[in-house]
N, C-alpha and C positions, 0 to 999 in steps of 0.2 A: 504494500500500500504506500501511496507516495506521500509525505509529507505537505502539510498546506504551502511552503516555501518551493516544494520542487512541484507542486500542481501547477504557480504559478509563473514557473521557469518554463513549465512543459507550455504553457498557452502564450507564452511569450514568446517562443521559441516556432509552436508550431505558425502562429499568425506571422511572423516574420518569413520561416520558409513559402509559405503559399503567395506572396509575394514576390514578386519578379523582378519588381524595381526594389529599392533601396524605400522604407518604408522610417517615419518619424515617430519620438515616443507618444504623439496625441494620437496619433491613427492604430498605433499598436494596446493603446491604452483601450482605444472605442471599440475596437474590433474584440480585444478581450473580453470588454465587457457586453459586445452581443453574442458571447456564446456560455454566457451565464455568469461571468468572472470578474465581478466588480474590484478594481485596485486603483488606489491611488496615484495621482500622476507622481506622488516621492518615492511610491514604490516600485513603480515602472523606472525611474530610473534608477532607481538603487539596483534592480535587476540587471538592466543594461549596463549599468557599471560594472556587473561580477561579470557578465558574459561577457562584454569586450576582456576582462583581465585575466580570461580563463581560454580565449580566441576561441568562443565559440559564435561569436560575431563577430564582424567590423564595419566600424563606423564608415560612410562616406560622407565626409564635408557636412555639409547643410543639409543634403538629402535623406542622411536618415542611414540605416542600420541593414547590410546582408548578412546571409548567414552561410557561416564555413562549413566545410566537409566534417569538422571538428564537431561543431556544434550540431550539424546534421545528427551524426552518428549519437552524440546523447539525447539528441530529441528521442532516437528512436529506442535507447534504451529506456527512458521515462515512459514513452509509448507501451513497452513492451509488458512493464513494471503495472503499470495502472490494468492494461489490457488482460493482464495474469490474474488481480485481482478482480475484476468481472467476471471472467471465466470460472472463476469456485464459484463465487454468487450465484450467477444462472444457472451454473448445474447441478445445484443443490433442485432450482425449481423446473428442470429441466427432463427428470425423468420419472417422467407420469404417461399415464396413455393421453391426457388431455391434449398435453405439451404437443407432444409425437403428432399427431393428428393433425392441431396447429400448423407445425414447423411441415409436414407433408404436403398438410393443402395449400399453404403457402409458395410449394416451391412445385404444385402443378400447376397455380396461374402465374408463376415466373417462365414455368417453358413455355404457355404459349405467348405471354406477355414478348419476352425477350427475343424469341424466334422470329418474330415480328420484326422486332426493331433489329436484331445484328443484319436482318435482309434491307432492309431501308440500307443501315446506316453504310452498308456497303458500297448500296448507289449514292448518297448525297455527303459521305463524308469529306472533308476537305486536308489537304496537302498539311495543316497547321495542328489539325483533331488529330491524323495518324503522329504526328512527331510527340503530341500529348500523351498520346496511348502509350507510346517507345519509352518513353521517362518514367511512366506508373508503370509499366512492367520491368521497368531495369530497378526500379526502387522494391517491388514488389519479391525479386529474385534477391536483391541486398539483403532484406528482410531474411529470407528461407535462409541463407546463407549463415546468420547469427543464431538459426533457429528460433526468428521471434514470428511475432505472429503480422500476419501486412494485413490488416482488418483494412485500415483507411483506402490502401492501394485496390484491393479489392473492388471498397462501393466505389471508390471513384473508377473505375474501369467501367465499373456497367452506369454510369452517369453520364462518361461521355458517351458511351455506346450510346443511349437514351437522347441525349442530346443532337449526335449523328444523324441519329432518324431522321430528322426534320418533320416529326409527327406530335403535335404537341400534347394529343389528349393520350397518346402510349410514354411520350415523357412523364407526363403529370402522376399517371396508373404508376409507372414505375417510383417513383419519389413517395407516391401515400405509401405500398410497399417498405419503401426503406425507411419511413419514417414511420413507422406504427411500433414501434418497438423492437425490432429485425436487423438495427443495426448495429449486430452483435459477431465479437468473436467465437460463438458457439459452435458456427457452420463448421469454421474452418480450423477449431480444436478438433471436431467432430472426424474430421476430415485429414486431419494428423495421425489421429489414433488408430482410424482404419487404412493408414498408407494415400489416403487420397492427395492429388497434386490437383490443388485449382491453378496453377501457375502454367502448366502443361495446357492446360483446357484452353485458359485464356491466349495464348499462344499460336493454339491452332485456331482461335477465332480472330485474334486478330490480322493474322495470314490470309483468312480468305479475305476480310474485309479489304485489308490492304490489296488484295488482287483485284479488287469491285464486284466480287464473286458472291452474288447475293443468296444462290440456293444453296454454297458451301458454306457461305458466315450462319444460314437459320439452322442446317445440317450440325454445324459444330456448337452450337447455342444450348440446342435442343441436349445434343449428349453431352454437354456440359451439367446443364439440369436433369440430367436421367443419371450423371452418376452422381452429384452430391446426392440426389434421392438414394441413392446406391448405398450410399456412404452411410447415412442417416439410418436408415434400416437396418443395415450392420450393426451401428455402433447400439441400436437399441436391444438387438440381440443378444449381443453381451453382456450385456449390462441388466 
């Protein structure tokens, strides 16, 4: 469990990465606090201050603050830290038939939801979406690599898929999805434990897209979601 001091490293840290310019402490401060995380602007910089001293940032001039390889890499161990303790939590409430049932039918309106959209987004995605997709799955494989978990890399892969489409009421389906409570590390503990690679899946989906190959991206979409279903089943097996 993280500490309230390294919560606030972690949200400082993560809103700086998703930034691509060079970001200031008033906009690092707002943006913490729309995602739930009220701090003060003395302690936004007191933060900034350790993280420049620690070079997991550096300042640029007047513009504001990036974030180094350095400081990547403990974002992700905080990530991995907090994401570890969710994973006990939910699957304390995780194995029941209720749960199972839930988490099942959830992920037969994601294959047909999703088969949809990896087919769209094959036809209308653009030169700037694939170089996006290359970066969430090179971060996603960094992730597998330290044996942590890529939760984030994950939903953002099927976001931009979603996004790709250029279908906004299968964008919209797909977001109440990932926002009803689903956006969770469980899938892909789930999916650890029985051998599953969502990293492979995603791979070969986005190969076909990258091809504009619209029946091999909903093809590869589909057994994507036939094998976490795979997965899930198994692990409730044993368990």
């Amino acid at each position: 469990m993280l500490t309230r001091k390294e919560a606030q490293e972690e949200a400082v840290l993560s809103v700086i990465h998703v930034n691509d310019e060079p970001i200031g402490s008033g906009s690092i401060r707002q943006m913490v606090a729309d995602r739930g995380l009220a701090i003060s602007e003395a302690t936004v910089g007191r933060i900034l201050k350790e993280l420049d001293q620690k070079d997991y940032t550096v300042k640029k001039g007047f513009q504001g603050r990036i974030l180094t390889q350095k400081g990547y890499e403990r974002l992700c161990e905080l990530k991995h830290r907090r994401e570890h303790t969710t994973i006990r939590k939910e699957l304390e409430e995780t194995l029941s038939p209720e749960n199972k049932k839930n988490m099942l039918d959830m992920l037969v309106a994601r294959r047909a939801i999703e088969g949809e959209i990896a087919a769209l987004a094959a036809i209308h995605i653009t030169s700037q979406e694939i170089e996006a997709m290359e970066r969430v799955l090179a971060h996603h494989e960094l992730h597998r690599q330290r044996g942590q978990y890529g939760v984030e890399q994950d939903i953002h892969f099927h976001q931009l898929l979603a996004r790709a489409s250029r279908n906004r009421v299968l964008e919209k389906a797909m977001d109440l999805i990932l926002q009803s409570g689903r956006r969770s590390p469980t899938l892909e503990f789930i999916r650890k434990e029985v051998n599953g690679n969502i990293i492979e899946d995603h791979l070969r989906i986005f190969e076909a897209i990258k091809e504009k190959n619209p029946d091999r991206a909903r093809s590869a979409m589909i057994s994507h979601m036939e094998n976490v279903t795979r997965d899930v089943t198994l692990y409730w097996k044993s368990h």
